[in-house]
Backbone as CSV, one residue per row, in Angstrom:
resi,resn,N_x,N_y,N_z,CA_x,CA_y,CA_z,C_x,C_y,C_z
1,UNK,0.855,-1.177,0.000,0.000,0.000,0.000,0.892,1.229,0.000
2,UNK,0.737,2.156,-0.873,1.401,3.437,-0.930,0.775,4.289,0.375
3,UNK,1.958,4.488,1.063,1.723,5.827,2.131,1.063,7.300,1.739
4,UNK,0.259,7.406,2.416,-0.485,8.599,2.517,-0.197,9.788,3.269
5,UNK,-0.425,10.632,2.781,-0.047,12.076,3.776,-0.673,11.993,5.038
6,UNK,-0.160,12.425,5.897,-0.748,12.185,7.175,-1.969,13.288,7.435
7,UNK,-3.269,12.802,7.500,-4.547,13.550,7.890,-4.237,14.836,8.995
8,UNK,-5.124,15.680,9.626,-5.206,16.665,10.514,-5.770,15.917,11.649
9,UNK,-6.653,14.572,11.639,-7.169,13.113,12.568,-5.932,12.732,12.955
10,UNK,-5.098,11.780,11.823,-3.797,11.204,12.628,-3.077,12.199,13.330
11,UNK,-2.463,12.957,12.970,-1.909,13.846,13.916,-2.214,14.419,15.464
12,UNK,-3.784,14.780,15.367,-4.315,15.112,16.471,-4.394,13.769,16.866
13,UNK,-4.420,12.726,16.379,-5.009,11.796,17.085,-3.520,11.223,18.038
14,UNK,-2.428,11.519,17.508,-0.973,11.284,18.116,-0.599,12.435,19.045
15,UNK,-1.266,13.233,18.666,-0.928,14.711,19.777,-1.745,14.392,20.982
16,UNK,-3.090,13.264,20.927,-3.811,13.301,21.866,-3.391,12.020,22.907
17,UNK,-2.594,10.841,21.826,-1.544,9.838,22.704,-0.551,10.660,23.628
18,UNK,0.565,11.483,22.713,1.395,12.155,23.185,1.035,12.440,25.206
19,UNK,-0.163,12.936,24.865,-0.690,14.082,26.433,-1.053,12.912,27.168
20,UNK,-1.468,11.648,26.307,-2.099,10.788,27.502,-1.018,9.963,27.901
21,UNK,0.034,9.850,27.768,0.869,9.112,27.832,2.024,10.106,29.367
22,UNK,1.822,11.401,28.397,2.529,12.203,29.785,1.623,12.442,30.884
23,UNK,0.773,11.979,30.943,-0.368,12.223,32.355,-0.048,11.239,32.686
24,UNK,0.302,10.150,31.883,0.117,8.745,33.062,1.466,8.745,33.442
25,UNK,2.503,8.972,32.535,4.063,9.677,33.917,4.123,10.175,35.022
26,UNK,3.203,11.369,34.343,3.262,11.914,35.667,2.704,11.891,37.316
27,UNK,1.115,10.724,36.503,0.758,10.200,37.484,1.754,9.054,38.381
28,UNK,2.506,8.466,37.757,3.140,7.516,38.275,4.376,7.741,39.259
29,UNK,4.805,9.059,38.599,6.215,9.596,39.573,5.249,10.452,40.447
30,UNK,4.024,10.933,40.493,3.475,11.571,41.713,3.388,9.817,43.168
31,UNK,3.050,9.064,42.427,2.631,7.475,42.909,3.901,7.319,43.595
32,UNK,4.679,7.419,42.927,5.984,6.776,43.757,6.613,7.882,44.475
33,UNK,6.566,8.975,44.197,7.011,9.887,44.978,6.647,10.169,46.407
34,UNK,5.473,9.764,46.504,4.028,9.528,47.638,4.906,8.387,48.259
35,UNK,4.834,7.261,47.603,5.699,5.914,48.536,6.439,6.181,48.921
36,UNK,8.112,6.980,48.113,9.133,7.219,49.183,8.968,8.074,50.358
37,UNK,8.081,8.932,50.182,8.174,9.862,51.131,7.231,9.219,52.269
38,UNK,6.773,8.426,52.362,5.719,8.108,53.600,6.133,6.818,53.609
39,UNK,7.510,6.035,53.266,8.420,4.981,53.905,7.775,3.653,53.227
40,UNK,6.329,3.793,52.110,5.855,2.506,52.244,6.428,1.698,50.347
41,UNK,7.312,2.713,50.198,7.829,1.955,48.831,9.089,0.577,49.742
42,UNK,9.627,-0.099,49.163,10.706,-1.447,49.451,11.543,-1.304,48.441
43,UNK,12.304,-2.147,48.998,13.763,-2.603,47.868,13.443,-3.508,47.475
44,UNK,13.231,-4.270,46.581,12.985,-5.313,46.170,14.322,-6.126,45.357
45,UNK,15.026,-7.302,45.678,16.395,-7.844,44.867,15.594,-8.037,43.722
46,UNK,16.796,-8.012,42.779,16.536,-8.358,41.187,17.072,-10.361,41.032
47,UNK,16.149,-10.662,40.361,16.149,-12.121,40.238,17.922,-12.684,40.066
48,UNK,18.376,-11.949,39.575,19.866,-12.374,39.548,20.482,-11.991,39.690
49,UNK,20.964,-11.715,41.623,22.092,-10.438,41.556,23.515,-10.702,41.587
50,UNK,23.693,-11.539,41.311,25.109,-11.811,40.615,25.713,-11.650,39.251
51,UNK,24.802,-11.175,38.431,24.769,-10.817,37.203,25.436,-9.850,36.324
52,UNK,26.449,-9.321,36.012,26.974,-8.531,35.860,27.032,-7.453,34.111
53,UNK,27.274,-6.414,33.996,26.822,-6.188,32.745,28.090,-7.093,31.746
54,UNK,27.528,-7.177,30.504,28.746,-7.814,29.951,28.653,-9.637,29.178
55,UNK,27.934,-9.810,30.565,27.150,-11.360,30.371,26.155,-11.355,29.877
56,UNK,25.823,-12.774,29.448,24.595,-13.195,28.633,23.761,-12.752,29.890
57,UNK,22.315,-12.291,29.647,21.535,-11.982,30.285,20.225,-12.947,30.582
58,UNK,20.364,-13.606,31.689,19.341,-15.022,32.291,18.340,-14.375,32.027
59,UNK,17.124,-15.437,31.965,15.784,-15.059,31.546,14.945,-15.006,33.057
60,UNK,14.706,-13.781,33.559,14.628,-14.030,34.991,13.052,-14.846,35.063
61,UNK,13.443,-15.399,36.631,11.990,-16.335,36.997,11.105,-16.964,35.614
62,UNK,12.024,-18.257,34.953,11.471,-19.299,34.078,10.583,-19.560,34.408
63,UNK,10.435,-19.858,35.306,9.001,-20.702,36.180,7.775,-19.835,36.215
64,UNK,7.802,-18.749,36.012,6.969,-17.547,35.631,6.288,-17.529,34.426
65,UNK,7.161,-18.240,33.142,6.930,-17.616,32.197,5.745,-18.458,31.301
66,UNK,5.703,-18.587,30.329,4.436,-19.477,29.440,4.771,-19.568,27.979
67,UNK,5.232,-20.538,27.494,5.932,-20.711,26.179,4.782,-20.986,25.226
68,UNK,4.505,-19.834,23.935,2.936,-20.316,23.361,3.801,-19.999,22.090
69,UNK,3.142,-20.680,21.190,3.302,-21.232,19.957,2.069,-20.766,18.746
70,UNK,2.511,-19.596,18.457,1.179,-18.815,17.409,1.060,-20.073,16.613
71,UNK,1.703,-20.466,16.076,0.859,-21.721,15.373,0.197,-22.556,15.573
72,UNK,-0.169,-23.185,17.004,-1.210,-24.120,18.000,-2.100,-22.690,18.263
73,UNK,-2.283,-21.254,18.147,-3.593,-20.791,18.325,-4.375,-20.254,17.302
74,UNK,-5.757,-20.397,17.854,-6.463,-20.046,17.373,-6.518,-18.480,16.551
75,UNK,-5.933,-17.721,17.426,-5.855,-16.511,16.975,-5.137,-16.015,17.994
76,UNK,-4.021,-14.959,17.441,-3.272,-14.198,18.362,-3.944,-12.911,18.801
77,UNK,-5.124,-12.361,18.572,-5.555,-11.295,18.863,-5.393,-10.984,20.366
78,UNK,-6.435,-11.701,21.110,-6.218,-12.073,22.560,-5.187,-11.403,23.161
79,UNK,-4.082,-12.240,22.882,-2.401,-12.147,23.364,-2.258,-10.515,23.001
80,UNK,-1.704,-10.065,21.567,-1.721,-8.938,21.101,-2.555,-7.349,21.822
81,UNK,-4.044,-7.895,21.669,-4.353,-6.449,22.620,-4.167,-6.404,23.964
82,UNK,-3.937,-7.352,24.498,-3.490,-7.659,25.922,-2.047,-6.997,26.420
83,UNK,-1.140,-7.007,25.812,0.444,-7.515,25.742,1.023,-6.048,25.152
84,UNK,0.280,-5.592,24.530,0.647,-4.010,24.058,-0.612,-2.927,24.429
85,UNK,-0.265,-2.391,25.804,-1.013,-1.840,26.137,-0.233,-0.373,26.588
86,UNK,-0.409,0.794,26.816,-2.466,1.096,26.030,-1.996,1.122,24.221
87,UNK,-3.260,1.247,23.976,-2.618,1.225,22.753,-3.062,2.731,22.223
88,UNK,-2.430,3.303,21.677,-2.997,4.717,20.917,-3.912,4.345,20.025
89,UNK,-4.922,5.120,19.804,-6.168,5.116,18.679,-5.528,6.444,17.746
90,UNK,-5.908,6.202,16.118,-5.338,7.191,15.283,-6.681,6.800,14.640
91,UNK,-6.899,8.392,14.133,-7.962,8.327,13.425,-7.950,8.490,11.972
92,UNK,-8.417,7.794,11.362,-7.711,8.054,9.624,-8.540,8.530,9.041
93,UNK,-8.281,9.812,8.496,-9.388,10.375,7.224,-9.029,9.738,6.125
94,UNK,-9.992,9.493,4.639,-9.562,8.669,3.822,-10.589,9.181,2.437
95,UNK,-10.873,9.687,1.584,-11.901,10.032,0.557,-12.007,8.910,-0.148
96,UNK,-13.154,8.705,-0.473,-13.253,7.736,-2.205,-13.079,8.379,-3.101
97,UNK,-13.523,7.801,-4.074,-12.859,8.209,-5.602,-13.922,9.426,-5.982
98,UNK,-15.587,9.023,-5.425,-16.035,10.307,-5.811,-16.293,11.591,-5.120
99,UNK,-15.028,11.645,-3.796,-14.729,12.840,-3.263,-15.476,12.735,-1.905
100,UNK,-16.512,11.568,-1.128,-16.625,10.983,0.238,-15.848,10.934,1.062
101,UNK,-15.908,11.300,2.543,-14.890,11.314,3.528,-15.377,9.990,3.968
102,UNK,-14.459,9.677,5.007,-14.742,8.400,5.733,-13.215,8.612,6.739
103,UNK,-13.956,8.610,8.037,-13.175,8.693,9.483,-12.928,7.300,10.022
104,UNK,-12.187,6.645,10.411,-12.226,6.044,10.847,-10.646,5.394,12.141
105,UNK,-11.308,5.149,13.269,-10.434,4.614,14.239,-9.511,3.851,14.237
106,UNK,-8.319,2.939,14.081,-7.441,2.479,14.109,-6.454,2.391,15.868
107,UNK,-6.887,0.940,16.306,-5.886,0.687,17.464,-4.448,0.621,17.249
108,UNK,-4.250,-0.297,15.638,-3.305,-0.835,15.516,-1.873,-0.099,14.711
109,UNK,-1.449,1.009,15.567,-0.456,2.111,15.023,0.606,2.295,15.859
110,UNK,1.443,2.719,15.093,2.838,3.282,15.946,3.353,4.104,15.419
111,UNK,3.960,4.922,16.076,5.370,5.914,15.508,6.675,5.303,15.129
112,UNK,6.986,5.874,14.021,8.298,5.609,13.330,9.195,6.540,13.261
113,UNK,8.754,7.883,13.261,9.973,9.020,13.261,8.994,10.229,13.681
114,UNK,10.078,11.132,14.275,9.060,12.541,14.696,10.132,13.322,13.310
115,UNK,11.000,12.843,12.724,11.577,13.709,11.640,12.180,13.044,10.899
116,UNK,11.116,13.228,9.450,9.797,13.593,9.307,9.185,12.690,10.532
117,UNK,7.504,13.376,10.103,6.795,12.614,11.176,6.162,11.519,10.299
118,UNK,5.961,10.230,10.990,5.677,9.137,10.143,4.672,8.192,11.216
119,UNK,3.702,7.836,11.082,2.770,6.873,11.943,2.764,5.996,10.866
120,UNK,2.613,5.407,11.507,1.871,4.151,10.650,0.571,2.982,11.791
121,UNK,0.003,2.764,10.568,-1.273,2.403,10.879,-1.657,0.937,9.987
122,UNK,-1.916,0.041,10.827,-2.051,-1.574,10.296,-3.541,-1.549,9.845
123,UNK,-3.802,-1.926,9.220,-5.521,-2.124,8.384,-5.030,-3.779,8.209
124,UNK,-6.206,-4.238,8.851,-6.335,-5.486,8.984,-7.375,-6.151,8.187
125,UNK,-7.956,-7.372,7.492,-8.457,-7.680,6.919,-10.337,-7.287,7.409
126,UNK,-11.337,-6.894,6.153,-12.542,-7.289,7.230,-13.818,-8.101,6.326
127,UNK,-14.396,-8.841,7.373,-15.444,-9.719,6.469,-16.824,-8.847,6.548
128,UNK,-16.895,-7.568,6.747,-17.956,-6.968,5.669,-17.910,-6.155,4.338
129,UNK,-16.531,-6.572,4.282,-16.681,-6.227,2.432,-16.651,-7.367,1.420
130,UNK,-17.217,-8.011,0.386,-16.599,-8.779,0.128,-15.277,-9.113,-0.782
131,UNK,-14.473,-8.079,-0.838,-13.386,-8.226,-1.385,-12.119,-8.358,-0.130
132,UNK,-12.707,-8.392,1.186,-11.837,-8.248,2.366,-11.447,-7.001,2.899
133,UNK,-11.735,-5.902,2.043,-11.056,-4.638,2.472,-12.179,-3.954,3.702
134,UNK,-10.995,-3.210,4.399,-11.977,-1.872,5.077,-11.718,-1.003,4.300
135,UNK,-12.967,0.068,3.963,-13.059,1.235,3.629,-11.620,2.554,3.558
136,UNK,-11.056,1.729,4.471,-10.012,2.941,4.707,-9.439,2.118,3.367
137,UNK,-8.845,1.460,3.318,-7.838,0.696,2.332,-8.096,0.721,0.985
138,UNK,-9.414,0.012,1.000,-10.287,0.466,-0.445,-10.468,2.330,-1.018
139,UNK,-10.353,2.966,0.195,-10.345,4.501,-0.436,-8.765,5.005,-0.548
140,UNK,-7.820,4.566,0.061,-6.237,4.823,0.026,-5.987,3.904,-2.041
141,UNK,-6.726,2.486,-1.899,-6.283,2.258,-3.033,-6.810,2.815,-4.292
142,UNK,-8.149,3.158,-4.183,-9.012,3.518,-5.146,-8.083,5.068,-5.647
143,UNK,-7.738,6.268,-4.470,-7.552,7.468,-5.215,-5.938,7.458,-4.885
144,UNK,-5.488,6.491,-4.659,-3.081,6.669,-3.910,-2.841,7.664,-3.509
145,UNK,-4.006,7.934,-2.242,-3.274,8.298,-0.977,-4.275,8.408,-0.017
């Protein structure tokens, strides 16, 4: 799929990750700042403190972990929105060919560069079209961009 100029949606919609992302910092160093100061944060040892930089790095607490095999599941979705959290929402503007807008939400995005600025945004297959497409994809391919 040829890349598209980035909408006045995606952008705001990354300017609006951006802020939510620094609130929850800042909520978190207010959180811990609160613990040290009223004695109830701990030290906690690190699973391997004999470990030194330099060395192969142990996979801490094995016995913790859960070895899954995308090919024995059903679907990785599950795992995926679970496992990458939060996720930013970008909103994609997109026209058809005869000059129709169409907005639409997107979980599945990330940043690639602030220079230039570059998001990118996964369009995933969907079964109410029957050619498989979402609207966004079908209007990016119909007019290339």
């Amino acid at each position: 799929v040829a890349a598209a100029p980035m909408s006045k949606a995606v952008i705001a919609s990354a300017a609006v990750g951006g802020a939510v992302a620094a609130l929850a910092a800042r909520q978190l160093f207010t959180w811990l700042q609160r613990r040290i100061m009223t004695g109830t944060a701990r030290q906690v040892n690190p699973p391997h403190p004999w470990w030194e930089p330099g060395q192969k790095q142990p996979m801490p607490y094995p016995e913790k972990f859960v070895e899954i095999d995308p090919a024995q599941q059903q679907s990785c979705y599950p795992l995926v929105i679970s496992a990458y959290v939060p996720r930013p929402i970008a909103f994609v503007s997109t026209l058809d060919a005869s000059g129709g807008g169409n907005l639409a939400p997107f979980s599945y995005t990330g940043v690639f560069s602030h220079d230039p600025p570059i998001i990118a945004v996964s369009i995933v297959s969907s079964s109410a079209n029957a050619d498989g497409k979402k609207d966004t994809l079908a209007n990016i391919d119909a007019t290339g961009e």
